[in-house]
N, C-alpha and C positions, 0 to 999 in steps of 0.2 A: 810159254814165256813171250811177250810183248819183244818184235824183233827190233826194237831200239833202242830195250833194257839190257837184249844179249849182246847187241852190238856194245856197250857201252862197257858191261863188263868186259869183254875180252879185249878192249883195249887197257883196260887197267890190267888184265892180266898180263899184257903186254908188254907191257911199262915196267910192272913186277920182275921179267922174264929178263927184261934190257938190264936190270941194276945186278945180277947176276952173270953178268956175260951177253953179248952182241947175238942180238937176234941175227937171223941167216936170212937170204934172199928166200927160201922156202917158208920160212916164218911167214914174213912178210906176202907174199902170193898165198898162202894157206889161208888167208882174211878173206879171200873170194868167196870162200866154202860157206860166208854167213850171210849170203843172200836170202833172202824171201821175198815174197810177195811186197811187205810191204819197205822191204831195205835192198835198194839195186847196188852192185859194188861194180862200178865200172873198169876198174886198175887196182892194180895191190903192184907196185915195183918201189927196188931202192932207189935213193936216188943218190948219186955221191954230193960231199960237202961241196959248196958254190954259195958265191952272194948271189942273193937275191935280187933280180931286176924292181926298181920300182914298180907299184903298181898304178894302173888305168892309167898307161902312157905318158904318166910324168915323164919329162925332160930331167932330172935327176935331182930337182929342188925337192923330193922324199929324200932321206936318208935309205941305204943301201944297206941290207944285213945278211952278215956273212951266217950260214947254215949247215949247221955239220952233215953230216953223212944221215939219212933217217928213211921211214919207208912211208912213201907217200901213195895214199889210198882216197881215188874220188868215187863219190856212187852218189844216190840219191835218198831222201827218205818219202817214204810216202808216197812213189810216182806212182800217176793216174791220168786218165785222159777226161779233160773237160769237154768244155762247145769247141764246134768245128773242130774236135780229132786235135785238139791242141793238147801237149802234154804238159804236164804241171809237177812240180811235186818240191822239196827241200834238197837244195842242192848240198854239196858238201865237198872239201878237201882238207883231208888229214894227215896231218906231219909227226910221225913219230920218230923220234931222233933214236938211233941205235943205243947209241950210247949217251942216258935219260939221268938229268939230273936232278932228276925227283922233283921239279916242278912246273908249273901247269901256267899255260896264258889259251884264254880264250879269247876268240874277236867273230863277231856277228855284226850280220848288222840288216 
C-alpha cells in the first residue's frame, strides 16, 4: 500500500477513534510506527489547548486562534536528497484535535 494512502487512512481512523472517546498520548506517539521510506514522522506529541501565535512574524494584525487540546504530528512526504546533498521532500504539520468535531479545514499552499 502507497505510504501516503496509509498515512491518510489512519488519520481518519483517527478521527473515527476521537468522536468515541479522547485518544491518549500513546495514541498519538503510536503514529510514529507509520514511517517508511517514503513518509518520515518527525514528532507525534499532544499538545495542550493554547491560542495560537500568528504566523510568519506578524505583529498581531492576523487574527489569533484559540486551539483545543489535539496531537500534533510533523514529518515529511517524499524525502530525498537532490544536487549538492540538499534534502527535499513535502513538508507537513498535522493538528488533530482530541476531541473532533467531525470536520475538516485544509490549508496548503
Amino acid at each position: 500500500m502507497n505510504s501516503c494512502l496509509k498515512f491518510y487512512i489512519t488519520v481518519a481512523c483517527w478521527w473515527a477513534v476521537s468522536a468515541h472517546g479522547a485518544p491518549t498520548s500513546a495514541d498519538c506517539q503510536a503514529l510514529i510506527r507509520l514511517a517508511t521510506g517514503e513518509l518520515r514522522i518527525d514528532s507525534a506529541l499532544i499538545a495542550p489547548a493554547a491560542v495560537m501565535p500568528p504566523r510568519n512574524g506578524s505583529s498581531g494584525s492576523m487574527l489569533k486562534v484559540a486551539a483545543p487540546a489535539h496531537c500534533l504530528v510533523k514529518g515529511m512526504l517524499n524525502p530525498r536528497i537532490g544536487a549538492n546533498a540538499r534534502g527535499f521532500g513535502m513538508g507537513f504539520e498535522l493538528r488533530m484535535p482530541l476531541q473532533w468535531n467531525q470536520r475538516f479545514l485544509f490549508q496548503g499552499g
